[in-house]
N, C-alpha and C positions, 0 to 999 in steps of 0.2 A: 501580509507577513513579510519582514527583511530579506533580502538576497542573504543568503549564508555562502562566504567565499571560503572556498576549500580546494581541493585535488581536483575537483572537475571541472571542464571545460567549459567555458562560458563564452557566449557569443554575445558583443555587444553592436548594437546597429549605431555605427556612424552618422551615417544618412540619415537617421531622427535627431538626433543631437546636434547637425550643422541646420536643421529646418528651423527647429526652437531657436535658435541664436540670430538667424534671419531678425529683421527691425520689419513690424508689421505693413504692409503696402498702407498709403495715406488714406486710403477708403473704408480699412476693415477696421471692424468693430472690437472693441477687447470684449471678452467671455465677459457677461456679468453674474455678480454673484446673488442666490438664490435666496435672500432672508428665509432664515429658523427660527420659531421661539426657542425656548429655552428648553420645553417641555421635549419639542421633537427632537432636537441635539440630545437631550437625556434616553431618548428612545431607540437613536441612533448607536447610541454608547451600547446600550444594555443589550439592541440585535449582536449585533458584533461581537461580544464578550462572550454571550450566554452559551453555557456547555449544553447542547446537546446530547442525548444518551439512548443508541438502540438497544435494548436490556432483550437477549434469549434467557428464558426460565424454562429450567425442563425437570423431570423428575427424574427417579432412581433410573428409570429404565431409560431415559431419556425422552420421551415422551414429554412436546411442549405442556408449558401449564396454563392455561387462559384462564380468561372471567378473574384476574385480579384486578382489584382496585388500588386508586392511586396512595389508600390508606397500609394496604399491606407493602410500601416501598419504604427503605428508609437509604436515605443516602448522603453519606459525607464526604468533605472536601478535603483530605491531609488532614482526617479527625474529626473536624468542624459539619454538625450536621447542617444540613439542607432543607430550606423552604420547596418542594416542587414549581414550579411556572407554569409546567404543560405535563398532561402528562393525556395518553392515548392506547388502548388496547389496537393493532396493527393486524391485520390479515391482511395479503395480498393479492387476493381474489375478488376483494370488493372494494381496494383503492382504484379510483378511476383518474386522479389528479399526477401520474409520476412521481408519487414522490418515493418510490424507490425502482431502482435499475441495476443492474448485475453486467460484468465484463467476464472475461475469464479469455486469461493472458497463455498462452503457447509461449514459453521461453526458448528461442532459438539461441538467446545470448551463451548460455550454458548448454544447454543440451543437444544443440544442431540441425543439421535436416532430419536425422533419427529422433531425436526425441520429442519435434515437433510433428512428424508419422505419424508418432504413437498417439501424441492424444490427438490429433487428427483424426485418427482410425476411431478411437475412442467414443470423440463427440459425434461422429458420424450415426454410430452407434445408439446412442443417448438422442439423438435428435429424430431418429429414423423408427424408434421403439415408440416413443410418443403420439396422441395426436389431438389436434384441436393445437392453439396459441401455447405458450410456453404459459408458467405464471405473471413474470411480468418481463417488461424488455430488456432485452439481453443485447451486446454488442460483444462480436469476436477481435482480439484483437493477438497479433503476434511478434512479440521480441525479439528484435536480431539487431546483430553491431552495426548496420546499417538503418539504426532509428526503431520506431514501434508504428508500426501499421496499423488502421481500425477499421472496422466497417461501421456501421450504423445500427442504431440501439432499435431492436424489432421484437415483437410478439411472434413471427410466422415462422414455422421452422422450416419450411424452403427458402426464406429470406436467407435465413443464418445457415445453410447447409451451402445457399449459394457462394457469400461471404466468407466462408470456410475454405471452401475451393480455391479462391482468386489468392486469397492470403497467403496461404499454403503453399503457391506454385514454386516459390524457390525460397530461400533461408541465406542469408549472407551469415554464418559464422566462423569464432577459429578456433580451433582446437589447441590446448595446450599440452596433451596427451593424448599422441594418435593410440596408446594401447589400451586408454579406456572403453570399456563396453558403449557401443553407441555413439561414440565417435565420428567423425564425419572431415578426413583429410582432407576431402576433395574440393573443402569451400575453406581451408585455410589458407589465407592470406603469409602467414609464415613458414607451410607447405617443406620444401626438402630443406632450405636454412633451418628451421627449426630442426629438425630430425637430425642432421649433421649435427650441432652440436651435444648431442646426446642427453646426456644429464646435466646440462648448465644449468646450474640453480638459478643465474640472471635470467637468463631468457625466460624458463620457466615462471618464475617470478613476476618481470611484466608481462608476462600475458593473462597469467592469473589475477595480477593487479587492474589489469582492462577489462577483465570480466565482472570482474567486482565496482568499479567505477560506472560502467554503460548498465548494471544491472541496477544501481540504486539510481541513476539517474534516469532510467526508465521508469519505474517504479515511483519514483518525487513526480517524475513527468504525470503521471497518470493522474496520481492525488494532486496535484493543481488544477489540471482541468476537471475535477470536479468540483471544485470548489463555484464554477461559473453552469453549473446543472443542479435543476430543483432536487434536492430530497437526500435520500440515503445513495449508497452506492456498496456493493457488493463484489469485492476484487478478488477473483480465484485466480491464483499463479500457479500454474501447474506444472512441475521438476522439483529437480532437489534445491534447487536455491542455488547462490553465487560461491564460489571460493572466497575464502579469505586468505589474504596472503599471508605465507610463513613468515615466520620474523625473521630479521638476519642482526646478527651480533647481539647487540643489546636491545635494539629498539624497532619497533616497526616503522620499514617503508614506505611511503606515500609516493604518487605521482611523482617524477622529478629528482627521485632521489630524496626527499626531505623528511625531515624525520617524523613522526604526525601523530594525529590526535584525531581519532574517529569521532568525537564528540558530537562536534557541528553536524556529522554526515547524518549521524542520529537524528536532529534535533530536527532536521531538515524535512527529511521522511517523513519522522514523527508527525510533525505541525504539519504540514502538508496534508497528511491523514484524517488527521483531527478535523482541520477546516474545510475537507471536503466532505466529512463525517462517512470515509472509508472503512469498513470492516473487510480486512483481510483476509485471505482462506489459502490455504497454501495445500498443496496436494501431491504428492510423489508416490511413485509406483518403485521407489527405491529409499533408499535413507536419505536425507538429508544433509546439506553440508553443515558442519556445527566445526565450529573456536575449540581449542583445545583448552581454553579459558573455562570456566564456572562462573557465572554471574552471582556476587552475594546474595539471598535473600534480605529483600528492603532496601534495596540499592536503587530500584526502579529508575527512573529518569533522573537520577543525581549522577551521571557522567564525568562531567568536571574532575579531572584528579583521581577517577579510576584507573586502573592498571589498564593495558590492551588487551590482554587474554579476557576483561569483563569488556570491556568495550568492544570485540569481535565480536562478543557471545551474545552482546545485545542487538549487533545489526544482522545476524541469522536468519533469514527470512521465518522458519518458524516462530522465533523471537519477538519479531514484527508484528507476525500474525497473533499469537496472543496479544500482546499491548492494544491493538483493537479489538477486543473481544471475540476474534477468528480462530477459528480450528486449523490444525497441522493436522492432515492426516500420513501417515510416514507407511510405508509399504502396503500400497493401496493394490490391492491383486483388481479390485473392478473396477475400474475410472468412473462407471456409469454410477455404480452406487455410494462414488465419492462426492462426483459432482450431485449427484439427487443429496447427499446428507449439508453441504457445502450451502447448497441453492434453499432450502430450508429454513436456512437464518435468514432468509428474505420474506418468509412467508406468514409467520407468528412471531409476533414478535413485541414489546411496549414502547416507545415511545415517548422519552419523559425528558426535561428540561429545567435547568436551576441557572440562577444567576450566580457566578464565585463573588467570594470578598474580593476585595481592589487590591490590584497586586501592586507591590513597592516596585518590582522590579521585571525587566523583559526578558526571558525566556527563564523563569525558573520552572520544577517540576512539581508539580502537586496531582498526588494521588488520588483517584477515586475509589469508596469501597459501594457497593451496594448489593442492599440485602434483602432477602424478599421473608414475608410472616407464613411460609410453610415448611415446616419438617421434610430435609431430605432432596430438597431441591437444587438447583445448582442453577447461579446466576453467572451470563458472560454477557461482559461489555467493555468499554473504553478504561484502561489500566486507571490511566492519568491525561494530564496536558500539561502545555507550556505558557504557562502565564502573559500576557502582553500589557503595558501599561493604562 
């Protein structure tokens, strides 16, 4: 997938780029290259390309719905129906090979050393009710302005009760309103400078604008390394999600002063997502942060030349989490029986796979609908993707 250069911080390593430029020593051998027929280069194309699709079918009560066959799916591409490739009825109690594993993220970036407590306390809770292995491996991992922390992907729930500890022990974040509920001054970095200037809408401004930056760039971070782990992945972000920043005068803000265009930040996510075949779950024991924008219906991934109020509304973490077929749950009073409905989507689930038509063009949006042959059901998976040549 391309580097998409935007408002965030990119590190590039010097030190590989003067090695490459080095002139080989007279002894070493150049790399040679591995002859293809034709057939495997055509096999190679069609891995790469081919959309993947975790399909949850549940009924009226919500209640999965198994024992479908791959005849009651129909599904199209921006209209265009679909041939199936694969298609698989999923439990996760009787995959033995990983192909699906579940994270669930503690946002310290927003919510601080309190709101990382809480689902601390939460999962403690949820782990400690339990017994026997989990259903399949799970890895803790916690968000803060000082990078994203992980432990290792385990079935044992003293592994992950361990890993929950270690993680947990301290939270680098900053607050940009010490008089929000749950707040945490004491790990601000902008501490009594920010307080002195009272209601500076700048300052308030970049700090909001860094929390929104370090959160999608955590979040892209996640969905790339999966894309280099077998199977599905199940990403529970638990808080209200990131600010988006207020606009000022006419046009929104970006990093730097410049005036911007959320599009790319989107697309970035997105595809990242997708390729690491991410389904998102987002979870808060409060409301959510939401754009004061309204997203059109049928606007889906066509960005380009949207206004900012839809372009906010569409990097919303809830927002997010549907486009992959994930649940928002929004004032969650029991964490335990969010995380149990959340962890769920990992359990029953289908399984299925199409080849798209050839796309003209790289990163365009094309919709997915699917739709299942019973009355009353209700189908969640992958909104769309982003085309690649």
């Amino acid at each position: 997938m391309p580097r998409i250069w935007w408002a965030f911080p990119i590190v590039c390593a010097v030190g590989g780029a003067r090695a490459l430029a080095q002139t080989p020593a007279p002894n070493s051998q150049s790399p040679q290259l591995v002859p293809r027929t034709a057939e495997q280069r055509e096999q190679t194309y069609v891995a790469q390309r081919r959309i993947n699709l975790h399909v949850v079918v549940t009924d009226a009560s919500g209640t999965p719905v198994t024992g479908l066959k791959a005849e009651d799916f129909a599904v199209s591409d921006h209209g265009l129906p679909q041939e199936l490739a694969l298609f698989a009825e999923v439990q996760s109690a009787k995959v033995k090979d990983n192909s699906i594993h579940g994270l669930v993220v503690l946002d310290g970036i927003n919510g601080g050393g309190a709101g990382v407590n809480r689902a601390r306390k939460e999962l403690v809770k949820w782990l400690e009710q339990g017994h026997g292995p989990v259903a399949y491996p799970l890895e803790i991992a916690v968000a803060s302005q000082a990078g994203t922390n992980e432990g290792k992907p385990t079935t044992d729930r003293n592994a992950l009760l361990k890993d929950l500890s270690q993680l947990t022990r301290k939270v680098y974040s900053v607050d940009c309103d010490a008089t929000q509920p749950g707040s945490d001054i004491r790990d601000s970095r902008i501490g009594a400078e920010f307080l002195g200037r009272g209601s500076s809408a700048l300052a308030r401004w970049t700090c909001l604008n860094g929390h929104l930056t370090d959160s999608i760039n955590a979040l892209k971070s996640l969905a790339e390394e999966q894309e280099n782990v077998k199977g599905r992945a199940i990403v529970i972000w638990t808080g209200s999600g990131w600010p988006l920043p207020p606009q000022m005068n006419t046009g929104q803000i970006m990093g730097g002063g410049i005036a911007g265009d959320l599009s790319d930040a989107i697309f970035a996510v997105e595809a990242g997502m997708q390729q690491g075949q991410v389904t998102l779950e987002a979870v808060s024991w409060g409301k959510f942060e939401r754009a004061q924008g309204i997203r059109r219906a049928g606007l889906q991934g066509n960005l380009k030349g949207a206004s900012l109020p839809e372009q906010e509304a569409a990097l919303e973490l809830p927002a997010l989490a549907e486009q992959t077929g994930g649940l928002a749950l929004e004032k969650s009073k029991n964490l335990v029986d969010a995380l149990n409905t959340c962890l769920a989507d990992g359990e029953r689930y289908y399984s299925i796979a199409y080849d798209p038509p050839p796309a003209a063009a790289q990163g365009q949006f094309r919709s997915i609908e699917v739709k299942v042959d019973r009355p009353g059901a209700t189908v969640r998976t992958l909104a769309g993707y982003y085309t690649q040549p």
